[in-house]
Phi, psi and omega in degrees: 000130159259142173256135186240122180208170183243168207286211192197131172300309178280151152250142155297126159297212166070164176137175190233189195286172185293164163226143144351289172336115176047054187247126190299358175294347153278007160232023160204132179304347168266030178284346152328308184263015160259348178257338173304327202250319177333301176335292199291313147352260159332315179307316200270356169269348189258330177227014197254131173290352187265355160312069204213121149237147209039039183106007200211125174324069195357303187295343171261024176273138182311323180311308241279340220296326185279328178340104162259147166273096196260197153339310188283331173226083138068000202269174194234357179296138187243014182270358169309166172238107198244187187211154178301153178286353173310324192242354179265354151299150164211032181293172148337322194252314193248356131330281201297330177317286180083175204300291182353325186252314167309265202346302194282000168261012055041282201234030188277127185277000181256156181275131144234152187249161156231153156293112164240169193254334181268346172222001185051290175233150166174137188306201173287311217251353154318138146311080166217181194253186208281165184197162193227107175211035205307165183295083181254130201294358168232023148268172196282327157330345165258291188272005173275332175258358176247321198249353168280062184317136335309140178271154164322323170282327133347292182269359167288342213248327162298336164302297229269317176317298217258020189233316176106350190300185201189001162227108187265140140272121185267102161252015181292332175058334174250149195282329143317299172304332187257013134285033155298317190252124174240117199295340158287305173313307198287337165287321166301324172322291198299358183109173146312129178106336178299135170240114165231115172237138173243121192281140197219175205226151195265339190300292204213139138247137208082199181322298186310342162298345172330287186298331186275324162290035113309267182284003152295317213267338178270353187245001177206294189286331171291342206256350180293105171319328186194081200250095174313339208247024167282090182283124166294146181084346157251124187302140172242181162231148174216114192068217191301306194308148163243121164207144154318116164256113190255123149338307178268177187256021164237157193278151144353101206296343158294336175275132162358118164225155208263007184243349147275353164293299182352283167329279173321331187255345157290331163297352217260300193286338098024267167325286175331318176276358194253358136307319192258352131300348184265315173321307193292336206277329194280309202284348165278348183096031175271146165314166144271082169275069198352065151193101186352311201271326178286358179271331204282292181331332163303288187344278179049259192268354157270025147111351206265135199302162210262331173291310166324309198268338139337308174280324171298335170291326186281323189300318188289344172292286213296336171280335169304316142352272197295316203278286196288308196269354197058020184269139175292144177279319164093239203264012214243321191322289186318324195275323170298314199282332174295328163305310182293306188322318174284342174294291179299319196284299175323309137344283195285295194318320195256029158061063212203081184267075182285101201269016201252326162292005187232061156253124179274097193285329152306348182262326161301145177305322190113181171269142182325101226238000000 
């Protein structure tokens, strides 16, 4: 059985030279070309400028700064630090593990992989350095591993071919990391008889569902020899936790679902920005006439170019929308985020660093439909 789960935003710093040891490129035969797209990965974080989350150029994130090209993406630097990924995770999920649940996830007779955006795959026990890459879906963190042959989905399905497996278990809980995968190829690939169920928690979704698939996997499924008696599609309870193995990669239509957080953090984000028009307008010196729609109207005749005032009426329209009326933005989404960008750009040309305009807007789920 493989078991599947992802990676953690916090890490441990620290670490020693690489070791080899138990790095899955040593159990697949196509481990050349996962370390070729690792390569490839890396390249586009250290130099592509469109590389940027919540505002800051990848290669300037702090995890980001010792990154080297060792051994682990086909490179000869010998200066990295690596770490087991067991232990060089420190998230939510390897929180709840705790030491009790790393061991056993160690030395657990079932196969596990984790999802990185930055390593794709890579065992308990693999050697990597610290890094920062998150998954955003129309970044190359994404799509260098979806849209490229082999895809991720590829070397999952030559792992599982070269293992004999016959059971996937899905434990990414973010919704982002499992469209990593398309999850119909890789069941037809493995055959008849293939079980890939994916697990949801009655509790929480997405990331928050973490801590708790922590301690399902330490308190039960690493420790089952073979646990058969999981019927798909029926909610169980296991400890504390009530959870699901869904046939499908969506929860329960009753259950926690991860496109109203969406929904929440793009209004959160929204909001924000319809901030950063109160900012800009205060840094121009305009009176207030305590009302948005009337400062901005106002702008004008202080000098501010008439387009200018043009992106700030759409950000304060399409948000008045989303927040008072509950309307989504939809196809309106492209036209708010083009506002706030130009907008932020207007800003800086007039020596002006408004933080309220620097949302990495690729990091959102999208918008609401």
């Amino acid at each position: 059985m493989l078991i599947l789960t992802i990676c953690s935003f916090r890490k441990r710093r620290g670490g020693c030279r690489y070791s080899a040891d138990g790095a899955v490129i040593s159990r697949l035969g196509d481990g050349h070309k996962l370390v070729a797209r690792r390569a490839k990965v890396l390249s586009w974080l250290q130099s592509d400028p469109k590389s940027r989350f919540q505002g800051l150029p990848l290669h300037r994130v702090t995890y980001n700064r010792g990154l080297r090209c060792g051994p682990d993406f086909g490179g000869e630097e010998e200066a990295g630090e690596y770490l087991p990924a067991v232990e060089r995770y420190d998230g939510r999920l390897y929180r709840a593990l705790g030491d009790e649940g790393k061991l056993a996830l160690l030395c657990t007779r079932h196969h596990v992989l984790i999802l990185s955006g930055l390593y794709g795959l890579v065992t308990p026990e693999e050697s990597i350095q610290l890094y920062s890459c998150p998954v955003i879906p129309s970044a190359a963190s994404a799509t260098l591993w979806t849209n490229l042959p082999p895809t991720l989905t590829d070397l999952l399905v030559h792992y599982i071919r070269e293992h004999s497996l016959t059971r996937v278990w899905d434990l990414t809980a973010n919704r982002t990391y499992r469209r990593l995968v398309n999850w119909k190829q890789l069941a037809k690939a493995i055959g008849k008889g293939a079980q890939v169920l994916h697990c949801f928690s009655a509790t929480a979704a997405g990331d928050n569902a973490l801590p708790a698939f922590g301690d399902l996997l330490r308190d039960h499924l690493l420790r089952e020899p073979e646990p058969a008696a999981i019927e798909p599609d029926v909610p169980r309870d296991l400890g504390q936790e009530r959870v699901v193995f869904s046939s499908t990669p969506e929860p329960p239509h009753d259950w926690p679902r991860e496109q109203y957080l969406a929904v929440r953090d793009l209004a959160d984000e929204v909001d924000r920005n319809r901030r950063g028009v109160v900012r800009y307008l205060q840094l121009k010196g305009i009176p207030d006439p305590h009302s948005l729609g009337a400062w901005i109207e106002v702008a004008a005749p202080y000098g501010v170019p008439h387009e200018v005032v043009g992106w700030m009426r759409t950000v304060n329209e399409l948000r008045n929308k989303l927040i008072y009326k509950g309307v989504p933005l939809g196809k309106a989404f492209g036209r708010f985020r083009s506002a706030c960008e130009r907008l932020r750009a207007q800003a800086r040309s007039e020596g002006h660093q408004i933080e309220e305009f620097d949302t990495d807007w690729d990091s959102i789920a999208g918008p609401p439909t």
